[in-house]
C-alpha positions in Angstrom: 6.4 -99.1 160.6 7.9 -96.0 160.3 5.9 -94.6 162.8 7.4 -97.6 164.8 10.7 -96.3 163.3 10.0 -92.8 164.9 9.3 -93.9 168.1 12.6 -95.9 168.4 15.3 -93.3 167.5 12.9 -90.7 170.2 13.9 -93.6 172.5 17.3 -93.5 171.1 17.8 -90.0 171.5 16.8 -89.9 175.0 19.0 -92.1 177.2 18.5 -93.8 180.5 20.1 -92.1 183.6 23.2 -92.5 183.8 24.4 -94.0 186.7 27.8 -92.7 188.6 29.8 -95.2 190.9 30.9 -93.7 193.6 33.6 -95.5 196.6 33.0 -94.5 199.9 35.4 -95.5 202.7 34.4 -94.8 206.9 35.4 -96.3 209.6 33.0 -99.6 210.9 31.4 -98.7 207.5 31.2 -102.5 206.2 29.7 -104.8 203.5 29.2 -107.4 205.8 27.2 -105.2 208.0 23.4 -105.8 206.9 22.4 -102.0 208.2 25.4 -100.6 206.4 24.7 -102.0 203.5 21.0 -101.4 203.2 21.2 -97.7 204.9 23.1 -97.2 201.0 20.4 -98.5 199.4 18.2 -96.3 200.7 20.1 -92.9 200.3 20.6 -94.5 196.5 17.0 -95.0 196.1 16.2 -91.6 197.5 19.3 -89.9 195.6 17.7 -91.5 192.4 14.1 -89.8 192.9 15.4 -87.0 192.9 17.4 -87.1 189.7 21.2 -88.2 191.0 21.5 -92.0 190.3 24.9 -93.1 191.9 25.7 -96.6 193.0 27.8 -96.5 196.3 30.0 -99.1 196.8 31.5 -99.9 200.3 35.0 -100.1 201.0 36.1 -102.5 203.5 38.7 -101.6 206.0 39.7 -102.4 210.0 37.9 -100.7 212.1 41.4 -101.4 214.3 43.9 -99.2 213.0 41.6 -97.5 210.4 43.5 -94.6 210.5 47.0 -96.3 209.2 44.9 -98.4 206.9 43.5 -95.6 204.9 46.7 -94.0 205.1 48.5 -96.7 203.2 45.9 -97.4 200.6 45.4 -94.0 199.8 49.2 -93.6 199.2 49.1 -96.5 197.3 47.2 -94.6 195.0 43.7 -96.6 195.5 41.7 -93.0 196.7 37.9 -93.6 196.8 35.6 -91.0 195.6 34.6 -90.0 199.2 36.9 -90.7 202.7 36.5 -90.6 206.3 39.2 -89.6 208.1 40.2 -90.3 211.5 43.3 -89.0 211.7 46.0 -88.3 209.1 44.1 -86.0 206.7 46.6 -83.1 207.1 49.3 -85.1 205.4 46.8 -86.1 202.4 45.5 -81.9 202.4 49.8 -81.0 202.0 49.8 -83.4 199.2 46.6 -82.3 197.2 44.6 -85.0 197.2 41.6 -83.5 199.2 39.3 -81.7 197.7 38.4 -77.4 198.5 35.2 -78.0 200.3 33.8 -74.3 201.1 32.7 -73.7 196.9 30.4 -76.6 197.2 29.5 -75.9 200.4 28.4 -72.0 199.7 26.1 -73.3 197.0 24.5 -76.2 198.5 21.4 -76.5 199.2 21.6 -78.4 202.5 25.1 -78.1 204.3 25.3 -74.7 204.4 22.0 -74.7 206.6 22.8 -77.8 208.6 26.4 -76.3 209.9 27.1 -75.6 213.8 29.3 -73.1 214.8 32.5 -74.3 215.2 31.8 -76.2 211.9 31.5 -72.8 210.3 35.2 -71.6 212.0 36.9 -75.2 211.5 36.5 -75.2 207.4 37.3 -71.8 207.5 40.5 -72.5 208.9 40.9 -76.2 207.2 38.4 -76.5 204.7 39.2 -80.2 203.6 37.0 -82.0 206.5 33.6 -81.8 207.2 32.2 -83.7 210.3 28.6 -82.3 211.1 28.2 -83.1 215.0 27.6 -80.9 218.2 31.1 -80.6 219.2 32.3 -82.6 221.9 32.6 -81.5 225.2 32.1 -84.1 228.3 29.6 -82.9 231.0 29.1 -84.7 234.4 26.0 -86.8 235.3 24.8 -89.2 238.4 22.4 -91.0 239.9 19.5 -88.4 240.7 18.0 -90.9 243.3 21.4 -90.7 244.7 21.8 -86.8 244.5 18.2 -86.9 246.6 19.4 -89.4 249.1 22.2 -86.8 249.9 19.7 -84.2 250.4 22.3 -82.0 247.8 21.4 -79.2 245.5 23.3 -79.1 242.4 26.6 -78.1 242.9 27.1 -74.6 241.0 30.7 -73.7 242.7 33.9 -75.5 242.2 34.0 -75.6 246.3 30.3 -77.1 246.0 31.5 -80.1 243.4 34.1 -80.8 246.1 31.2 -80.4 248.6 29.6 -83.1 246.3 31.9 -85.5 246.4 33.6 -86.0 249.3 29.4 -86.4 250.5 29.2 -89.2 247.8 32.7 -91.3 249.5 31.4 -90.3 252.9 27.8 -92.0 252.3 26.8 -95.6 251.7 25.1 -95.2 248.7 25.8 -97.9 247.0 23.8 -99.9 250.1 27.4 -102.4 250.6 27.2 -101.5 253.9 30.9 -99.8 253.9 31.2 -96.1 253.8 34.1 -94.5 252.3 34.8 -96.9 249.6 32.8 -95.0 246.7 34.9 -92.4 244.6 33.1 -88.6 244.1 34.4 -89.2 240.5 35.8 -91.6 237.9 37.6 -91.0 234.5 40.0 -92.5 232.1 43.5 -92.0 230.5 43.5 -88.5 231.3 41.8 -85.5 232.5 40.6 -83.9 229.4 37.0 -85.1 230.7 37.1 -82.7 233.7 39.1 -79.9 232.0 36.0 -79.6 229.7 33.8 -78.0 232.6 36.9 -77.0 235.2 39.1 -75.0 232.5 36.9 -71.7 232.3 36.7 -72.0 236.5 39.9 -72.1 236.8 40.3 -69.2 234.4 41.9 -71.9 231.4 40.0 -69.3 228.7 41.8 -71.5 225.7 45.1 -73.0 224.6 46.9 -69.7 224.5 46.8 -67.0 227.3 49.2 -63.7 227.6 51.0 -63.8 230.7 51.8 -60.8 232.6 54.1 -59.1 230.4 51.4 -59.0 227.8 53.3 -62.4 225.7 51.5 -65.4 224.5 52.4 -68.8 226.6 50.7 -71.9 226.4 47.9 -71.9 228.8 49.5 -75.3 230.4 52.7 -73.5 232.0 49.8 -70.8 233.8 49.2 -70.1 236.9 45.5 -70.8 236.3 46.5 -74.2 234.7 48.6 -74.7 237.8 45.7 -73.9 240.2 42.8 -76.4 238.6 45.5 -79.1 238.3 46.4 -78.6 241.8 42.8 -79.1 242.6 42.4 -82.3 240.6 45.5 -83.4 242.9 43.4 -82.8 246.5 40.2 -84.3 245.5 42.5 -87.0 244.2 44.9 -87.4 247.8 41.2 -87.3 249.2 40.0 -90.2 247.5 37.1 -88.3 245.7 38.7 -88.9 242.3 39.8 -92.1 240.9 43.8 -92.1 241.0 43.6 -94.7 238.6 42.4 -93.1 235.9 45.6 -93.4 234.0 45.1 -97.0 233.4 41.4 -97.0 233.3 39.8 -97.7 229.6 36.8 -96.3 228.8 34.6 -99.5 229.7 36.4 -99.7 233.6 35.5 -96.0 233.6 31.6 -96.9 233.0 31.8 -100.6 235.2 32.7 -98.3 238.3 29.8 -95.4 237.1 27.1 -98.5 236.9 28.7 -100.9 239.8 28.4 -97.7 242.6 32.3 -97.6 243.0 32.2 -94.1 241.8 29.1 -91.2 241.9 30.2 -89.0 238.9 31.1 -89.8 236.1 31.5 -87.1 232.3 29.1 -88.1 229.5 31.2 -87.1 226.2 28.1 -86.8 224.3 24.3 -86.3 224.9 23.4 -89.6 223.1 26.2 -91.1 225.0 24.5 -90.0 228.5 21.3 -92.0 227.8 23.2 -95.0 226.6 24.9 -94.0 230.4 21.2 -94.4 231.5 20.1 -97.4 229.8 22.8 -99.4 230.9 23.0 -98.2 234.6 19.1 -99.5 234.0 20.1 -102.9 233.1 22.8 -103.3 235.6 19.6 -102.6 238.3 16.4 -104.1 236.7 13.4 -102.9 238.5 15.0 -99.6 239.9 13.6 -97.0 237.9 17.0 -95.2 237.6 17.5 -91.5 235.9 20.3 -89.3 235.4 21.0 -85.9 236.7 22.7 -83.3 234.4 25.1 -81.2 236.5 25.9 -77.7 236.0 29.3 -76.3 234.7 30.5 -74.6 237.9 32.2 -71.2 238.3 35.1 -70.8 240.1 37.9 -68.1 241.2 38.6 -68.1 237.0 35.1 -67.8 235.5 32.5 -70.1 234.6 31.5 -72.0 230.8 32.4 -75.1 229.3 35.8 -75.2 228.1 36.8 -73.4 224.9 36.3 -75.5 221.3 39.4 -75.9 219.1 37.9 -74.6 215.9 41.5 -74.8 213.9 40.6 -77.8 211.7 38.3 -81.0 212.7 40.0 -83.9 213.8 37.8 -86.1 211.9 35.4 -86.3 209.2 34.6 -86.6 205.3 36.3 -85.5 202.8 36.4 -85.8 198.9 39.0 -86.6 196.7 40.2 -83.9 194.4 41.3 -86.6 191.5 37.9 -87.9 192.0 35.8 -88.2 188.5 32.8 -88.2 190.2 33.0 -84.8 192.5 29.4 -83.5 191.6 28.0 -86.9 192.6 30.0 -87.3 195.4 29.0 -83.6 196.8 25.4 -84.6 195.9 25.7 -87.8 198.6 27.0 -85.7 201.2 24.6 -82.8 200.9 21.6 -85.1 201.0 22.9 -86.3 204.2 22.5 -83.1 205.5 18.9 -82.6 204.0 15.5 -83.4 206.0 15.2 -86.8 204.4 19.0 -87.7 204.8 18.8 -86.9 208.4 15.7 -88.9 208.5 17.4 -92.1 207.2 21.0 -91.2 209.0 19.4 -90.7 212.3 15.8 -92.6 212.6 17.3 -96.0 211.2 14.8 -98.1 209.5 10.8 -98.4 209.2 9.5 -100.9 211.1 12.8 -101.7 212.5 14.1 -98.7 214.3 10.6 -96.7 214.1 6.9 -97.2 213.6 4.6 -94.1 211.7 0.7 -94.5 212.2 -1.8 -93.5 209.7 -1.5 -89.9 211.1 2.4 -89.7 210.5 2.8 -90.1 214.3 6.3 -91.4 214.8 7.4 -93.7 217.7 10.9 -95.4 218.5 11.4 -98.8 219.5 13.8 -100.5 221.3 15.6 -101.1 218.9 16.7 -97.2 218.2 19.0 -97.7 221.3 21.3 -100.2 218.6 21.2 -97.6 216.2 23.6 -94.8 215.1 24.2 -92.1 212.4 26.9 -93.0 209.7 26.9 -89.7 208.4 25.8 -86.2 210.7 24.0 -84.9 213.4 22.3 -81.6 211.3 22.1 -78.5 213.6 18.6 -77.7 212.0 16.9 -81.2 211.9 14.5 -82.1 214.5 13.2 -85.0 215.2 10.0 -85.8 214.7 9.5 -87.2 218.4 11.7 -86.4 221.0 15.0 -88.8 221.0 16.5 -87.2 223.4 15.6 -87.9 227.8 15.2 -84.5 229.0 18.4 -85.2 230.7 20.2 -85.2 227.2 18.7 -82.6 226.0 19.6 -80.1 228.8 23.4 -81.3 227.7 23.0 -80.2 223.9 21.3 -77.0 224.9 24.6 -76.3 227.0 26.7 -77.3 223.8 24.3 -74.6 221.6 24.6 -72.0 224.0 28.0 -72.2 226.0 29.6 -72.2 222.6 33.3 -70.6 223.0 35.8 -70.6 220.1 39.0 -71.4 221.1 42.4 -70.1 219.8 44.5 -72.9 218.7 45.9 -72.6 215.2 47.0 -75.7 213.1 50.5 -76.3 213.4 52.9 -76.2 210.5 54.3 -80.0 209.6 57.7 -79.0 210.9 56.5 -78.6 214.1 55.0 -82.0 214.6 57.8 -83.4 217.1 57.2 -80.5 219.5 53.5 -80.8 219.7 53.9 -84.4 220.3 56.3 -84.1 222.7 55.3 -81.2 224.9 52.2 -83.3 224.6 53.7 -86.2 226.4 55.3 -84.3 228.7 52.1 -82.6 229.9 50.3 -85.5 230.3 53.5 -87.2 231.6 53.7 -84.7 234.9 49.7 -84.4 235.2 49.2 -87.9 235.9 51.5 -87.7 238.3 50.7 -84.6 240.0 47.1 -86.1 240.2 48.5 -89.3 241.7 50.6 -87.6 244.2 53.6 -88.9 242.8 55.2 -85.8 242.6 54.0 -82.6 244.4 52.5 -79.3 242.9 55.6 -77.7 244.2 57.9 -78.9 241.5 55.6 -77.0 239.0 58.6 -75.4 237.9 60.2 -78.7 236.9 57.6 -79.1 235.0 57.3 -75.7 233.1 61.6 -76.0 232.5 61.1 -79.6 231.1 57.7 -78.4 229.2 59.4 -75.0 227.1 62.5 -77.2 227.1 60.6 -79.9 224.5 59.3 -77.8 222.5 57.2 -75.2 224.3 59.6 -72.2 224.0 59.4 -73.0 220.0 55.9 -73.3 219.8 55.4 -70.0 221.9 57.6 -68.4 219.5 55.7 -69.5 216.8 52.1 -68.4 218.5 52.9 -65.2 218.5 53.4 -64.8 215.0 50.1 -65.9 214.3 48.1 -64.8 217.0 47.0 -61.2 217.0 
């Protein structure tokens, strides 16, 4: 019995694990989504072999208007442990909700490693978000049986991807029997697409540039800006770009990409140009359909994709700095950035998603096309089989070694009217340039309404922080 006794209070003495609840909030992150739900499980599961038991509990909101919805519940006061953001982060970082990021990040034992570069720059400048990802920057694709029936090398000149084009309208590739009605390029809502490989041609090196008397402008009111838009207007007038890429949506953009109505279209991702691939497949069953990669041209201003804003992310995760549970909360993000992390965030599910033979040979199935990562895209994990097409992979080597920081600064809160408005203004007179609705030759109407919103302000501004 008293041996019994012993063994009790040993018992007594040495408590369970505790277990640490932890609320984690993400965009189309939902209990009623079976994968969400049991991709947790498994992080918890692996979290709890290694020591850190945590229970994390999904909190539902819209995926429509996410951003105001996790706005208003975090100033309601209801702040989970750990946030995605999709916009208005800044106003929660002024207000001191969001925790310091870089001290956890200097002595983790995964992040630190599974950073990019502009990752490394952006929480320098903003250290509140963290969104792990190759940064985005669109690159052109199409049809390589097409490219081949043109009898085309890849264009490498801005004159050679006008070359391009106009031979894609000219031809009947799309087999309708019509020439002339097939666009060199589509795009939607705005241009930023082709600005991300025709900005360093044009010699756009980044969002400020001195003019000539040596002072910082705004590299929209510049000659070089003037130039590139100028040439988005002629293939435009041409009929080799869509002029209704103003009202196009993201999914017309792709319809008119897989229908043959246009012959190039800008990937914004590499994962997204195989989805490109897999659905131009299944709009042609039985063609044995590939993409072609094409390369970021040089021009009159340079060559390189366009420079990265690296002044704060515009999205990611972030933890709350009332949170009880910080250490825990930490220890769920810096898993995800570990080997097995990655291997749940990006491989999906065994049996499911992927197969492993006796040898720890790893194959995808179908069914990896339905799945994506919740949490980040690690710069040092590799897959154990290629995910990537070859294609795809050409695109992320670009983003690895065409890496350019940009110079953009994040903008003090009472400056927010001019940004959005010499936004709107830009965008305003570009469309309309493009469209031919009003010439390149009132491009000092638009400089004098640009400065006059804002622009002169923000210039004045620059300076002081530029060096």
């Amino acid at each position: 019995m008293a041996t019994t006794a012993m063994v009790a209070l040993g018992a007594m003495a040495m408590p369970a694990m505790a277990q640490t609840t932890l609320r984690l909030v993400s965009k189309d992150l939902l209990t009623t989504n079976p994968d969400d739900v049991k991709e947790m499980e498994e992080i918890e599961a692996a979290l709890k072999a290694q020591g850190t038991d945590v229970d994390i509990q999904i909190v539902d909101l819209p995926g429509s208007g996410y951003a105001d919805a996790l706005g208003v519940m975090l100033l309601s006061g209801d702040i989970p442990d750990i946030m995605y953001f999709q916009g208005g982060d800044q106003k929660m970082a002024e207000q001191g909700i969001l925790e310091d990021l870089n001290p956890w990040i200097e002595k983790s034992a995964h992040i630190k490693d599974a950073l990019w570069p502009h990752n490394v720059d952006r929480l320098a400048n903003y250290p509140y978000l963290l969104y792990v990802y190759p940064p985005r920057a669109p690159q052109p694709v199409m049809r390589q049986d097409w490219l081949d029936q043109l009898g085309l090398e890849p264009p490498q000149t801005v004159d050679d991807y006008e070359a391009l084009f106009q031979a894609i309208h000219d031809a009947d590739l799309d087999g309708d029997g019509t020439t002339g009605n097939t666009l060199g390029l589509t795009g939607y809502g705005n241009t930023s697409e082709l600005d991300s490989v025709f900005n360093q041609a044009f010699g756009v090196t980044g969002t400020w540039m001195k003019d000539a008397d040596g002072a910082w402008v705004s590299s929209r009111v510049t000659d070089a800006e003037k130039a590139k838009i100028e040439f988005y207007a002629r293939l435009a007038s041409k009929d080799l770009f869509d002029k209704e890429f103003v009202t196009n949506t993201w999914d017309v953009k792709e319809d008119k990409f897989y229908t043959g109505k246009a012959g190039v279209i800008f990937g914004s991702s590499p994962e997204v140009i195989d989805i490109y691939t897999g659905k131009m497949r299944q709009a042609h069953p039985g063609e044995e359909i590939d993409l072609a990669l094409l390369p970021v041209p040089s021009g009159p201003g340079g060559q390189g994709l366009a420079a990265v804003d690296v002044s704060k992310e515009s999205r990611g995760w972030a933890i709350s700095s009332l949170s009880e549970n910080k250490e825990a909360a930490f220890a769920v993000l810096d898993f995800m950035a570990s080997k097995e992390g990655q291997d749940i965030d990006r491989m999906g599910f065994e049996g499911v998603h992927h197969n492993t033979d006796a040898s720890g040979a790893v194959t995808y199935t179908d069914q990896i096309s339905t799945w994506y990562a919740r949490f980040f895209n690690a710069a040092n994990w590799t897959s154990p089989t290629p995910m990537l097409s070859p294609t795809a992979q050409q695109a992320l080597d670009n983003l690895k070694s065409d890496f350019t920081p940009d110079n953009a600064f994040v903008w003090p809160a009472d400056y927010a009217a001019d940004v959005d408005a010499t936004e709107q203004v830009y965008r305003s007179w570009v469309a309309r340039f493009v469209t031919g609705e009003v010439s390149i030759d009132q491009w000092d109407a638009f400089v004098s309404e640009y400065n006059a919103a804002g622009g002169t302000r923000m210039a004045e501004y620059a300076a002081t922080v530029l060096q």
